[in-house]
C-alpha positions as CSV (number, residue, x, y, z in Angstrom):
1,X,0.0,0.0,0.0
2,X,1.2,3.5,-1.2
3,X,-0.1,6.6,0.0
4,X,0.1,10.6,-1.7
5,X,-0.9,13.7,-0.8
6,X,-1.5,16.3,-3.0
7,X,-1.4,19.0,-0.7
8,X,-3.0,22.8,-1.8
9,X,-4.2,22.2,-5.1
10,X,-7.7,23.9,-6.8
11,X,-9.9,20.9,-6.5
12,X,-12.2,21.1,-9.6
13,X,-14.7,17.9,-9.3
14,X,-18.3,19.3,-10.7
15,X,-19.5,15.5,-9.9
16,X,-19.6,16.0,-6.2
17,X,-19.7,20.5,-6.8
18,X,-16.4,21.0,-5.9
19,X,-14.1,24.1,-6.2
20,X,-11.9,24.3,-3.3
21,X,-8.4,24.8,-2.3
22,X,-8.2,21.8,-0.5
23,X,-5.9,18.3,-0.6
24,X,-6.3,15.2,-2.2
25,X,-5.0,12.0,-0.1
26,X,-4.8,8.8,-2.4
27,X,-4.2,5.2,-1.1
28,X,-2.6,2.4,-3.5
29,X,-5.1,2.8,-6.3
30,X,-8.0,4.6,-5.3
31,X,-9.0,8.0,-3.4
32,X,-9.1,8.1,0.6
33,X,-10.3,11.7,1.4
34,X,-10.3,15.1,-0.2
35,X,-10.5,17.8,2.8
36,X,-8.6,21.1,4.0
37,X,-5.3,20.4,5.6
38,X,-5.3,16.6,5.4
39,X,-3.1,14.8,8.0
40,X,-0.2,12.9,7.1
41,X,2.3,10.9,8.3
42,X,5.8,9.4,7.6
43,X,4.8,7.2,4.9
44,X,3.5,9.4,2.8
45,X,4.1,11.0,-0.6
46,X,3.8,14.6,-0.2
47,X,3.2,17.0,-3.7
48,X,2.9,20.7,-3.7
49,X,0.4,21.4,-6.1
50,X,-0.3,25.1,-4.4
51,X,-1.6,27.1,-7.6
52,X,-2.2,23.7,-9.8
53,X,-5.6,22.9,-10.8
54,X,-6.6,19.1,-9.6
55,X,-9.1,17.2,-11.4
56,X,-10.8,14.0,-12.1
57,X,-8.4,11.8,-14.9
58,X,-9.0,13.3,-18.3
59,X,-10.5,10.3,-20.9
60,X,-10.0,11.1,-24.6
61,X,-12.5,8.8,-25.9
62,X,-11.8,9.1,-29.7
63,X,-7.9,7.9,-30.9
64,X,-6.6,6.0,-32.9
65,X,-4.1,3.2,-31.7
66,X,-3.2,1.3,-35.1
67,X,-2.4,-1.3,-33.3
68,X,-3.0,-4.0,-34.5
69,X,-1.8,-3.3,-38.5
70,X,-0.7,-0.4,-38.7
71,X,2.4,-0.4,-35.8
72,X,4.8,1.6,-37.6
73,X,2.0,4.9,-37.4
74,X,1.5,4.0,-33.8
75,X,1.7,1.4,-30.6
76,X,-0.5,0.7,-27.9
77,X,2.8,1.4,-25.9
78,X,3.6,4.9,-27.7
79,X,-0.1,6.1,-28.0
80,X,-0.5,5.4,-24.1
81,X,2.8,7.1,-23.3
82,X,1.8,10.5,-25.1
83,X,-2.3,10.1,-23.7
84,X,-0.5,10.7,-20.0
85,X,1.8,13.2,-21.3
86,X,-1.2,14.9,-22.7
87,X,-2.9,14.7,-19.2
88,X,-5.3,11.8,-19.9
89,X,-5.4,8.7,-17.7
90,X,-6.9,6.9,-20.5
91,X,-7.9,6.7,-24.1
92,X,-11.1,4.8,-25.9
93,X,-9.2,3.4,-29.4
94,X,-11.3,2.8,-32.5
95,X,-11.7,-0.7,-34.3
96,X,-9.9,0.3,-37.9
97,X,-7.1,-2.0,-37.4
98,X,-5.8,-4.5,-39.5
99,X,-7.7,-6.9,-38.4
100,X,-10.4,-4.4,-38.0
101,X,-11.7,-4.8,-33.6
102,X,-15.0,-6.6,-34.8
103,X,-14.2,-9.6,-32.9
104,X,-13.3,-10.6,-29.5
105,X,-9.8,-12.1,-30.6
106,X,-8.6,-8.6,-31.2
107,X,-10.3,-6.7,-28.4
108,X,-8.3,-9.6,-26.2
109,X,-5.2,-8.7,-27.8
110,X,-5.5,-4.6,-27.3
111,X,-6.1,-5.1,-23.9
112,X,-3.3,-7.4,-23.5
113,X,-1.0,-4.8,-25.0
114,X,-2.6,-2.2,-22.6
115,X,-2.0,-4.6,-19.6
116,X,1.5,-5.2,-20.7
117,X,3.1,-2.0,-22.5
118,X,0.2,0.7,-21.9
119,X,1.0,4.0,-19.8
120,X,-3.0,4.7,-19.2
121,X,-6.0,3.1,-19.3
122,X,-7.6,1.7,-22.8
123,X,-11.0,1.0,-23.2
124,X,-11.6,-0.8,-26.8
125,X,-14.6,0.3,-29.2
126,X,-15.7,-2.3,-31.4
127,X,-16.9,-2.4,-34.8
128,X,-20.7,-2.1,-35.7
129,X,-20.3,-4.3,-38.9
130,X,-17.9,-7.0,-39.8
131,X,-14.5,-5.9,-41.4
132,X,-16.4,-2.4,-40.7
133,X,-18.0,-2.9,-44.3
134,X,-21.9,-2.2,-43.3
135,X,-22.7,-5.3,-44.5
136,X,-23.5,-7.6,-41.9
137,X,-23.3,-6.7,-37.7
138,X,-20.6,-7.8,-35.9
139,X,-21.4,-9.9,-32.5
140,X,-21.6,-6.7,-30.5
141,X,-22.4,-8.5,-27.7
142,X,-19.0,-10.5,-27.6
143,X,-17.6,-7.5,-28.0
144,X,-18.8,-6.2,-25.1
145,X,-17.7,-9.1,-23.1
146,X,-14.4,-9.1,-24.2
147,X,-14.3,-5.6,-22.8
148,X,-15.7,-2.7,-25.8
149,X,-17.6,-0.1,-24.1
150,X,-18.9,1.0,-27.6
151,X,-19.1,0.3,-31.3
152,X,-18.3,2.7,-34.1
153,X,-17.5,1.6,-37.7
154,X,-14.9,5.1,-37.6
155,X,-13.6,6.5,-40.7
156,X,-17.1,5.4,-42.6
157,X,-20.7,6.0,-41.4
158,X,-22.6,3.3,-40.4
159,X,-23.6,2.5,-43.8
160,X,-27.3,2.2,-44.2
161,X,-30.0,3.3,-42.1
162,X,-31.6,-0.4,-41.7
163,X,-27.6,-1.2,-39.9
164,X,-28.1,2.1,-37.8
165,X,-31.1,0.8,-36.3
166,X,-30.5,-2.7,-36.0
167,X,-27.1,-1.4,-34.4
168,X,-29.1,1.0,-31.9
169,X,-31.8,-1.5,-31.1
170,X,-29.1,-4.1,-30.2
171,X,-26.6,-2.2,-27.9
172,X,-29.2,-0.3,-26.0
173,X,-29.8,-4.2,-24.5
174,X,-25.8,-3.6,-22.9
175,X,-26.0,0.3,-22.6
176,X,-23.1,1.1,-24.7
177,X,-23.6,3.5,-27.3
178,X,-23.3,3.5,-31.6
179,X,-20.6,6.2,-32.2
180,X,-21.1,7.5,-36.2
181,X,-18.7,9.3,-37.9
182,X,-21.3,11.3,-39.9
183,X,-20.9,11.8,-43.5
184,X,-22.8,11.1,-46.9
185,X,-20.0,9.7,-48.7
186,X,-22.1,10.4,-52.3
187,X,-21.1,13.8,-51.5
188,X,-17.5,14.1,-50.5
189,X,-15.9,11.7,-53.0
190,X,-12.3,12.3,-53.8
191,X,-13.0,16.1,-51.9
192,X,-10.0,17.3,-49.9
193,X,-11.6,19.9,-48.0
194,X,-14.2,22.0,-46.9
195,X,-16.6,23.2,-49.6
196,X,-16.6,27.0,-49.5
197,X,-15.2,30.1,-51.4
198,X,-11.6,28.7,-49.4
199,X,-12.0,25.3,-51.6
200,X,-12.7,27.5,-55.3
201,X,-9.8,29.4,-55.1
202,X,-7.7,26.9,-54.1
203,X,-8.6,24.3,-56.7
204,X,-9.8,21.6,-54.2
205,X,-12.7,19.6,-54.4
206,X,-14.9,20.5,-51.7
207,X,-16.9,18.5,-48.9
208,X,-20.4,20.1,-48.2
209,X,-21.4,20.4,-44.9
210,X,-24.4,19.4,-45.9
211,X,-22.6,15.7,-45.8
212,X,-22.2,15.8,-42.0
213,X,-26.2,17.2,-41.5
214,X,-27.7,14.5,-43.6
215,X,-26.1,11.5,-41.8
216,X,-26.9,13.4,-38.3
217,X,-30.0,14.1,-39.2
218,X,-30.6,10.2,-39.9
219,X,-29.1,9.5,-37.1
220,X,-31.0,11.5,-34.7
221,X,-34.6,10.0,-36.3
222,X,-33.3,6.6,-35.6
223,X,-32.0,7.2,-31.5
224,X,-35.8,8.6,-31.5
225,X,-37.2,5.8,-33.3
226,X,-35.4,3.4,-31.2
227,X,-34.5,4.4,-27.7
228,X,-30.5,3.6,-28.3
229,X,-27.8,5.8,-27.8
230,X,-26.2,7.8,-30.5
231,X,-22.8,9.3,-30.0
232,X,-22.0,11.9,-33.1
233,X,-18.0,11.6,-33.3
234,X,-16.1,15.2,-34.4
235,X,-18.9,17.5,-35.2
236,X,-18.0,20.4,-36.9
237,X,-21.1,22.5,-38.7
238,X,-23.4,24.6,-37.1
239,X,-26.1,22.6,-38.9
240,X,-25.2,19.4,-37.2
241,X,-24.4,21.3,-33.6
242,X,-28.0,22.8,-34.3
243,X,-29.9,19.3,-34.9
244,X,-28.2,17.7,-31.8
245,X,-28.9,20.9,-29.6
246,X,-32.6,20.1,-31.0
247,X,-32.7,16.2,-30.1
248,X,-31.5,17.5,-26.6
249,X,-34.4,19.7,-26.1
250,X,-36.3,16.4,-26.7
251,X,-34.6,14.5,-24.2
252,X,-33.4,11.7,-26.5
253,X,-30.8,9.9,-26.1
254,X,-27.9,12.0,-28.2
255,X,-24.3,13.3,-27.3
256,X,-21.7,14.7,-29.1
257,X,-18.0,15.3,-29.5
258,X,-15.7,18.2,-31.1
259,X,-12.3,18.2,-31.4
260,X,-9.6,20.8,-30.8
261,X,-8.7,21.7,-34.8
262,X,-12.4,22.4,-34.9
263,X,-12.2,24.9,-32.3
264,X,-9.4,26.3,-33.2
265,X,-9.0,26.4,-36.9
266,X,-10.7,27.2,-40.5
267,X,-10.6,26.0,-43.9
268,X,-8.6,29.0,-44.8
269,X,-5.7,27.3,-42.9
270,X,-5.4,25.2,-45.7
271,X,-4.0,27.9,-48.3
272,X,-0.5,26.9,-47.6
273,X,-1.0,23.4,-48.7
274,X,0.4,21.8,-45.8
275,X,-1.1,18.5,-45.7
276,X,-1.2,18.6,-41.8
277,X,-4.3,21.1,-42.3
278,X,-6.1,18.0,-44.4
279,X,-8.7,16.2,-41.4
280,X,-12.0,14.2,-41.9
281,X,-14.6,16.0,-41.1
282,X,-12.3,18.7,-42.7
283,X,-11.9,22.3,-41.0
284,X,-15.2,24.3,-41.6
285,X,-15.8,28.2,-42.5
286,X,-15.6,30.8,-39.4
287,X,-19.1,30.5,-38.9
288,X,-18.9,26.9,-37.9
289,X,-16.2,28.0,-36.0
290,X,-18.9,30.2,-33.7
291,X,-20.9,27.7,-34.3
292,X,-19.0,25.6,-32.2
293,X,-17.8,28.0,-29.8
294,X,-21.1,28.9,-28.8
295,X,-22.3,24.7,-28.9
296,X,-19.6,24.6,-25.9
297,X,-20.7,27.6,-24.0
298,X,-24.6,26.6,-24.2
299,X,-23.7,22.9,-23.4
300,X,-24.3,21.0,-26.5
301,X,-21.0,19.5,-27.0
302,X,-20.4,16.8,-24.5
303,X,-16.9,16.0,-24.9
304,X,-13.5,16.8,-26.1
305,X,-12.1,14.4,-27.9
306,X,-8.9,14.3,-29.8
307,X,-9.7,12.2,-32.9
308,X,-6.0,10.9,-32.1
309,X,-5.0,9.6,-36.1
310,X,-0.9,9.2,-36.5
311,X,0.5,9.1,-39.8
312,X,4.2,8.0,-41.1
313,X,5.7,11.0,-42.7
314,X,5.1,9.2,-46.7
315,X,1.8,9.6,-45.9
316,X,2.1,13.4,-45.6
317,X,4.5,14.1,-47.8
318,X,2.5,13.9,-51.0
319,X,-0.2,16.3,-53.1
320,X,-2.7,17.8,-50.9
321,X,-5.9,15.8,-52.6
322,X,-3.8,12.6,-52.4
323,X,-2.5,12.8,-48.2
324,X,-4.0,10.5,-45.5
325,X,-6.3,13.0,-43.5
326,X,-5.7,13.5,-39.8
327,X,-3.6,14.8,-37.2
328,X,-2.0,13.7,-34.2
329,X,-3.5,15.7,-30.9
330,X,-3.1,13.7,-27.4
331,X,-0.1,16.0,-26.6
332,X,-1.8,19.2,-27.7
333,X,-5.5,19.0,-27.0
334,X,-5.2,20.0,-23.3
335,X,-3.2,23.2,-24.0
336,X,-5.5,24.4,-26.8
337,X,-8.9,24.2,-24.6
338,X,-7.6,26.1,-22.1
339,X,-5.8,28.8,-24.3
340,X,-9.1,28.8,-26.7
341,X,-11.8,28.2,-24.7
342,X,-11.3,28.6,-20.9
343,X,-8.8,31.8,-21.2
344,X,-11.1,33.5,-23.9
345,X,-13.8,33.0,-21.5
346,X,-16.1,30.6,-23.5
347,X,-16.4,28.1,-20.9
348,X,-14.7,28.0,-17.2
349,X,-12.5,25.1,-15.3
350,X,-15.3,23.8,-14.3
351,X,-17.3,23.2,-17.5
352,X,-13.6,21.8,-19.0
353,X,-13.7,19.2,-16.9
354,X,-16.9,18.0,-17.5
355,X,-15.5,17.5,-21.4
356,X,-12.7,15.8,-21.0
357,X,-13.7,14.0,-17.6
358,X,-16.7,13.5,-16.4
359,X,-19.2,13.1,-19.7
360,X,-16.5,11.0,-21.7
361,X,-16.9,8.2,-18.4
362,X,-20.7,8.9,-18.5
363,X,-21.5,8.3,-21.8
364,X,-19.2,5.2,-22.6
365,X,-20.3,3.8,-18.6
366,X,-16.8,3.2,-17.5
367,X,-15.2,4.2,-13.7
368,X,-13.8,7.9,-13.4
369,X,-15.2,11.3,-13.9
370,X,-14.9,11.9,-9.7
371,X,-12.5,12.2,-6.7
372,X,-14.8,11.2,-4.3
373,X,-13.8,8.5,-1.8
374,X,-13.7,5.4,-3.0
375,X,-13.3,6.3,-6.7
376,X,-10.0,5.3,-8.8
377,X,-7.3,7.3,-8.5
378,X,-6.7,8.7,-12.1
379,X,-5.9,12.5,-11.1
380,X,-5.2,15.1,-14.3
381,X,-3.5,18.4,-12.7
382,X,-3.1,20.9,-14.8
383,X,-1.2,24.3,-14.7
384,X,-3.3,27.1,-16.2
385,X,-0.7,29.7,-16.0
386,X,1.9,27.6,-17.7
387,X,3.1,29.8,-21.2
388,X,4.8,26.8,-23.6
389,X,5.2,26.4,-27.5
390,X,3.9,23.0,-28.5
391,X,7.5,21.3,-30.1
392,X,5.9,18.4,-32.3
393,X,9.7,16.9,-32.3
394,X,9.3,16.7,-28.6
395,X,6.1,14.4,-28.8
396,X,6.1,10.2,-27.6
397,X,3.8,9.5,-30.7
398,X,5.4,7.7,-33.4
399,X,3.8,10.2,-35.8
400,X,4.7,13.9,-36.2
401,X,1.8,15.1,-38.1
402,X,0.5,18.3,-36.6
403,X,-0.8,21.7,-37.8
404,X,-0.2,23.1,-34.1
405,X,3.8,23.1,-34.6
406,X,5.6,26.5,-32.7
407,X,2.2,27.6,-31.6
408,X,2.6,29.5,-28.0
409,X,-0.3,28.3,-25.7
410,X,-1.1,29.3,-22.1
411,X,-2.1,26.9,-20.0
412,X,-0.7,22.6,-20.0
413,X,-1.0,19.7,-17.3
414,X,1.6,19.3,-15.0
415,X,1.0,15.7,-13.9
416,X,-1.0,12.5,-15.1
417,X,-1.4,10.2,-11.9
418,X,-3.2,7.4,-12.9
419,X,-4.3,3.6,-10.7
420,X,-2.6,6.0,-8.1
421,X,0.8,6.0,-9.5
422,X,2.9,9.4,-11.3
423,X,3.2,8.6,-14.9
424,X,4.2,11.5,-16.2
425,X,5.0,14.6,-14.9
426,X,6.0,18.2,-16.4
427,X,9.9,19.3,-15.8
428,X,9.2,23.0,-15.8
């Protein structure tokens, strides 16, 4: 038995209402007792965390593993290492591996790899449909017993709307959710980026938002239809913020994720040709942007998530229309919500938390989100005053590809504590 005190911290836990400068007293892997002026004794691990903030373990719960297939993009071992660098305590990986995670031989073997190698926590999501072509389901509930806490056919949309509801109907029985990436692929064939005025002058074959609505909009009628839980991955038009915001109001069953490029950048980052600004969903026009901004502030988005996707450098390297889409961000996504959204005012600690912390554990039903007694002891602190340039050449990804290079951000986690134990822990 171990036991640490984090003594003086800002205690930020909006699961039990908590904003206190208090300490935080941990015992082997779980919490003991948060309080004013805990006692202590000899045995014990004693942190100054005066002017830190302390909070429930961040959970990204979109990345991208690659393993297994794709090993030389990313590990489990590597992709674990930068999620608690990045402040997260643990990380929900998508099935499109090679083999794709539609069966419970290789949701075994990712949790293996997490048990053996990982840094933090993994909690596998399986695929809807075998081999993730939206032909035929995948045994979702073997799935779920070999340990996926939701199903997602990533990088394609659930492909029909017969699959979407069969796929509802059958994982509300286990209380996981269906997590779509939403887009009409008849509309965004061989497109490269967003469709706008951006996209005419730069030559590039545009992707409507219109793509993203349709599927959402499908989406939404079928949660309705059928009482399931739809999870919308990495929205990012105001049309699709707006129909979620509306099945809200309706109390179904819908939550939703953004990621940090989508809060932070627009389409017209792209004008360079820098093949680290090519995503899917692709950066939107400014008035998504707002969009967005204001989703977070009125509490439509649930959840920050990273949309974690490492590419080898050949896979960059090539013609804009012709580059892998997606960017690394479990190093950087921390630093950019509180630079763009808590110190701009759009949302406070508080509400921060909540999106990286306490929904993501809600909505995919696993422990965390809380420092109350009794509750594991994955602890993010962070240091909101902290000035740093990200340095991509710096990052424990195998993959460099980043837009966020050089950019000056205020505000970074200082430590990742997670099953109790410091694994990682700023120098500065």
């Amino acid at each position: 038995m171990s036991r640490l005190l984090l003594k003086g911290g800002r205690i930020v836990d909006p699961s039990q209402k908590l904003d206190q400068v208090w300490d935080l007293l941990i015992n082997d892997d779980r919490i003991e007792a948060v309080g004013k002026d805990l006692p202590q004794d000899s045995d014990t691990e004693v942190i100054d965390l005066a002017g830190k903030v302390v909070a429930p373990g961040f959970v990204d719960m979109h990345v991208h593993l690659r393993e297994p297939g794709f090993e030389y993009k990313e590990t489990v071992a590597s992709g674990t290492a930068a999620a608690a660098a990045g402040g997260f305590t643990g990380v929900a990986c998508m099935p499109n591996t090679d083999p794709v995670n539609d069966n419970r031989a290789v949701t075994e073997l990712i949790l293996e790899r997490a048990s053996d190698e990982g840094t933090v926590a993994v909690y596998p999501i399986g695929a809807v449909s075998v081999g993730s072509k939206g032909e035929e389901m995948a045994e979702i509930g073997d799935l779920v017993d070999a340990g996926c806490v939701a199903v997602s056919d990533d990088g394609h949309p659930v492909a029909t709307s017969f699959l979407m509801r069969r796929a509802l109907e059958y994982t509300k029985m286990f209380g996981i959710p269906v997590i779509d990436h939403c887009e009409d692929l008849s509309l965004t064939a061989k497109s490269s980026m967003h469709e706008g005025t951006a996209s005419t002058r730069l030559g590039l074959r545009g992707h409507p938002s219109a793509a993203e609505e349709i599927i959402v909009g499908r989406d939404v009628i079928l949660a309705e239809l059928t009482g399931g839980h739809l999870h919308c991955a990495h929205l990012s038009t105001a049309g699709a913020l707006r129909q979620v915001r509306e099945a809200k109001r309706r109390d179904l069953a819908v939550t939703c994720e953004v990621t940090p490029h989508h809060f932070t950048l627009i389409d017209e980052a792209v004008s360079g040709f820098d093949t680290n600004t090519k995503m899917s969903p692709p950066l939107r026009g400014p008035e998504d942007l707002d969009a967005v901004l204001a989703a977070f502030a009125d509490g439509t988005v649930d959840v920050i998530a990273t949309d974690h996707a490492p590419h080898h450098a050949d896979e960059k390297n090539v013609e804009y229309d012709i580059a892998m889409p997606g960017i690394i961000g479990l190093e950087t996504a921390v630093p950019l919500a509180c630079e763009h959204l808590v110190h701009t005012g759009v949302i406070d600690v508080s509400r921060l938390v909540e999106l990286f912390s306490i929904n993501p554990c809600r909505i995919l039903g696993i422990a965390g989100g809380t420092l109350e007694a009794g509750a594991p002891a994955n602890v993010t602190v962070l240091d909101l005053d902290r000035q740093a340039s990200i340095d991509i050449s710096a990052s424990l990804s195998k993959s460099q590809n980043s837009p966020f290079d050089g950019m000056l951000l205020r505000g970074w986690p200082a430590a990742t504590i997670y099953s109790g134990k410091i694994v990682w822990r700023s120098d500065t």
